[in-house]
C-alpha distance (Angstrom), angle and dihedral (degrees) to the residues before:
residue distance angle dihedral
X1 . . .
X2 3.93 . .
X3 3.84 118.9 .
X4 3.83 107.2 -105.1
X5 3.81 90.5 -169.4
X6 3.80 106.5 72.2
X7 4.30 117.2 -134.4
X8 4.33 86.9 -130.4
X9 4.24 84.1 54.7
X10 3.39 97.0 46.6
X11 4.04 95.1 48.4
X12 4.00 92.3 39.7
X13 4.65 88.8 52.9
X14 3.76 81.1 47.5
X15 3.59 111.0 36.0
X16 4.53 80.4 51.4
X17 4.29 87.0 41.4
X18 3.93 91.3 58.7
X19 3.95 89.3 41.0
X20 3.93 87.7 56.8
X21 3.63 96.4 41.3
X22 4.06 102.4 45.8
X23 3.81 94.3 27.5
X24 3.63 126.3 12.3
X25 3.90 97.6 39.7
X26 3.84 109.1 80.2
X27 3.90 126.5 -126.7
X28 3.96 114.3 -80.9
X29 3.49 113.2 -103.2
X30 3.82 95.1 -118.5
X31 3.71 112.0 15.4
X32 3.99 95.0 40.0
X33 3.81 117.3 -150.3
X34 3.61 89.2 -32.1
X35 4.13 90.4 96.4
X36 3.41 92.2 64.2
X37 3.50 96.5 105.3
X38 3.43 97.3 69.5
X39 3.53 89.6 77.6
X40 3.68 83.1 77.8
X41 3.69 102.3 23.8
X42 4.02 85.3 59.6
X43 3.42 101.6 46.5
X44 3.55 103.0 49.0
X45 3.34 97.0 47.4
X46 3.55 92.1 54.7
X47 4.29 88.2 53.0
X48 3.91 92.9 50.2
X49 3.77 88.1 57.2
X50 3.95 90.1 43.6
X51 3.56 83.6 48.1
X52 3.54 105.7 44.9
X53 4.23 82.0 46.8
X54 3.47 90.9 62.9
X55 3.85 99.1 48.2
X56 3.80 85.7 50.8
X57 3.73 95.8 50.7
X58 3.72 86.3 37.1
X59 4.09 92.9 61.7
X60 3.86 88.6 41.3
X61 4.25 87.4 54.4
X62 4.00 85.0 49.6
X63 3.58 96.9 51.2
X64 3.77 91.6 53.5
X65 3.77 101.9 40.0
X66 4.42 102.2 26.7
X67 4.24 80.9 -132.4
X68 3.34 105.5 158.1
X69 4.04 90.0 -156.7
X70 3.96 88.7 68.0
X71 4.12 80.5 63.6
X72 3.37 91.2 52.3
X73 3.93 93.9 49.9
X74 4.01 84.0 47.5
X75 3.82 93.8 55.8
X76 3.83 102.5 37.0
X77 3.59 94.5 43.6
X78 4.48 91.8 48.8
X79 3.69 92.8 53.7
X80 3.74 87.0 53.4
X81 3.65 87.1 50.7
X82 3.35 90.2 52.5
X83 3.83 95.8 50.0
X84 3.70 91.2 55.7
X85 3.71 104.5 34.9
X86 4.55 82.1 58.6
X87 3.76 77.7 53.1
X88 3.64 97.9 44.7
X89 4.02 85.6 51.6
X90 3.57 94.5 46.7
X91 3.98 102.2 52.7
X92 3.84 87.3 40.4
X93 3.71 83.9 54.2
X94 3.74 98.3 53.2
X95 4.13 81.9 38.6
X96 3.79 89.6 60.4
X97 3.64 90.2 49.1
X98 3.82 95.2 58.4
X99 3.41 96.8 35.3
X100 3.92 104.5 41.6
X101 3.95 103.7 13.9
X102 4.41 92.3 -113.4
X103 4.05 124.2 85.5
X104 3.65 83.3 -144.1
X105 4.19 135.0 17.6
X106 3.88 99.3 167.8
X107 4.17 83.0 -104.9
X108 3.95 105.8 -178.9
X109 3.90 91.3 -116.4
X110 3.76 87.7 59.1
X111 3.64 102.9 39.4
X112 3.73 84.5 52.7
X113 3.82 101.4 46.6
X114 4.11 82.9 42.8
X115 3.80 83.2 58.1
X116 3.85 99.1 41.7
X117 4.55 82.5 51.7
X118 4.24 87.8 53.1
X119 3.46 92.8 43.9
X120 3.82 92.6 57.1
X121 3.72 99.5 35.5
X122 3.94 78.9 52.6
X123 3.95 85.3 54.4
X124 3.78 100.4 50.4
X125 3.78 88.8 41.5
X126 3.48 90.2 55.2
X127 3.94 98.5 39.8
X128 4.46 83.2 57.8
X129 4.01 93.8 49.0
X130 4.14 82.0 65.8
X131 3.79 120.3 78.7
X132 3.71 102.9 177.4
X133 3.73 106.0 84.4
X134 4.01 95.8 -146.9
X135 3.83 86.9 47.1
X136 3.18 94.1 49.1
X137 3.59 97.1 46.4
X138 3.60 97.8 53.4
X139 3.85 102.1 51.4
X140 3.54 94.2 40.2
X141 4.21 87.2 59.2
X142 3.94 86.3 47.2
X143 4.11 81.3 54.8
X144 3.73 97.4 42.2
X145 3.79 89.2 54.2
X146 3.58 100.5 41.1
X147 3.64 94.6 35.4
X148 4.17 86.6 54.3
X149 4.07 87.8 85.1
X150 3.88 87.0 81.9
X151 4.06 90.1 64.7
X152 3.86 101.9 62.3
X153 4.04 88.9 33.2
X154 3.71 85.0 58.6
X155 3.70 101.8 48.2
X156 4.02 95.6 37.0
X157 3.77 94.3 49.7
X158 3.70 93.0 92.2
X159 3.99 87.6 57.6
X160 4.05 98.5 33.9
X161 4.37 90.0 49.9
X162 3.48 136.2 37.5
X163 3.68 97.9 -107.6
X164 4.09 145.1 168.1
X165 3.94 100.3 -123.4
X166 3.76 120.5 92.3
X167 3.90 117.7 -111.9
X168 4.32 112.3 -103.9
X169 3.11 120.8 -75.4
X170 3.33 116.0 -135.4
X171 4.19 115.4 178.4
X172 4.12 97.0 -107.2
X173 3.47 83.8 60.6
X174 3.47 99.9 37.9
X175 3.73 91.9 61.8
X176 3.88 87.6 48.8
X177 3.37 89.5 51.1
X178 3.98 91.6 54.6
X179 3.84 92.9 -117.0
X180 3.61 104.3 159.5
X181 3.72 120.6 -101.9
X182 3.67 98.1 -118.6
X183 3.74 96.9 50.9
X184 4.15 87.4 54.8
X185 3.60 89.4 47.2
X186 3.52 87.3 49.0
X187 3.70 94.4 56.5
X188 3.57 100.2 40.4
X189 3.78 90.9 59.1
X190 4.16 83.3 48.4
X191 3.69 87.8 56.0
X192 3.70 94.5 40.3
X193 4.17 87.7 52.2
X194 3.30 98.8 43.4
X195 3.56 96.6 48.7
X196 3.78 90.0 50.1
X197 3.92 80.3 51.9
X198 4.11 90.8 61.1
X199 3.94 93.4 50.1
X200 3.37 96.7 53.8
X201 3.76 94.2 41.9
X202 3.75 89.7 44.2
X203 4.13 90.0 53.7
X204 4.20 86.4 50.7
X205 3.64 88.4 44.6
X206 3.80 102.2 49.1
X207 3.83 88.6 40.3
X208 3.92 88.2 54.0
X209 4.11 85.7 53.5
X210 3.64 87.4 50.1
X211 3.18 95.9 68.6
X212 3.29 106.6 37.4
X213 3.77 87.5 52.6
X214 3.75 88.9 58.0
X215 3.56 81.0 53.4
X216 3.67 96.9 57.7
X217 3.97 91.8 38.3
X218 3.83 89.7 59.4
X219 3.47 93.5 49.7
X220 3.71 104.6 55.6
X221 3.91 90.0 37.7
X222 3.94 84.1 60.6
């Protein structure tokens, strides 16, 4: 697999997203430059659902085909989902501080996204207590699928409970909303950056559990 989202892109989208967010995007009329962290807190929770999405289509893919590369797309791309859901948790944190005086108040929308992180560490934990590749691979898709639930509980908890954290905000709605044009633009670009961020980490990652699957496949052919 060769990386289709070059290192020099993926620096230049975020070296200009943190320019927009810390200088070029003005203060919020009522919360100051304290709401500048959701220009991370945003973004990466929108990749750990993206990511978590592809392990669970990933697992489906194996089940149909018995590819072992759809297992390696389901592992590289949940331990990126578990890099940026801990981030997710740890800008809302700081979030919740500013906004409602505690780092953490057991909101639904936390609780949930502190349930969608367990589930997945649970996942990689259990895909490294297996040796046998094949094994391995199979009950790990059963997991990805099953363990897929967590995503959409996450994300609809603000709708399903009564709950603390604002809805998404998406730019139609932004502009509805009156949210200034620069601070949209300013997130957009976030998004767009740290998306590009995932890809290339994703390529790294999957190329890292290439090898160690060749690894493992020389082993138990020996």
């Amino acid at each position: 697999m060769r990386s289709r989202c070059p290192p020099a892109i993926v620096l230049a989208v975020n070296i200009l997203s943190l320019y927009m967010i810390y200088i070029w995007a003005p203060p919020e009329k009522l919360l100051g430059d304290s709401y500048r962290v959701l220009f991370i807190h945003t973004p990466s929770a929108w990749v750990c659902y993206l990511a978590f999405a592809i392990t669970f289509i990933s697992s489906i893919l194996y089940l149909r085909t018995g590819n072992l590369r759809w297992d390696l797309y389901a592992a590289s791309s949940s331990v990126l989902g578990i890099l940026f859901s801990t981030i997710t948790l740890i800008t809302g944190s700081i979030w919740a501080k500013l906004a409602w005086g505690l780092y953490w108040n057991w909101d639904p929308r936390e609780t949930a996204t502190l349930i969608l992180l367990l589930a997945y560490l649970g996942y990689v934990s259990f895909r490294m207590s297996i040796s046998t590749r094949d094994r391995r691979a199979r009950v790990s898709a059963v997991l990805g699928i099953l363990l897929f639930i967590s995503v959409p509980l996450s994300y609809f908890s603000a709708v399903l409970w009564v709950t603390l954290h604002p809805m998404p905000l998406l730019p139609s709605v932004g502009f509805r909303l009156g949210v200034e044009p620069p601070i949209l633009l300013a997130l957009v670009v976030s998004m767009l950056g740290i998306t590009l961020l995932f890809v290339w980490m994703f390529y790294l990652t999957l190329r890292i559990y290439g090898l160690v699957d060749g690894v493992e496949g020389y082993v138990e052919r020996r």
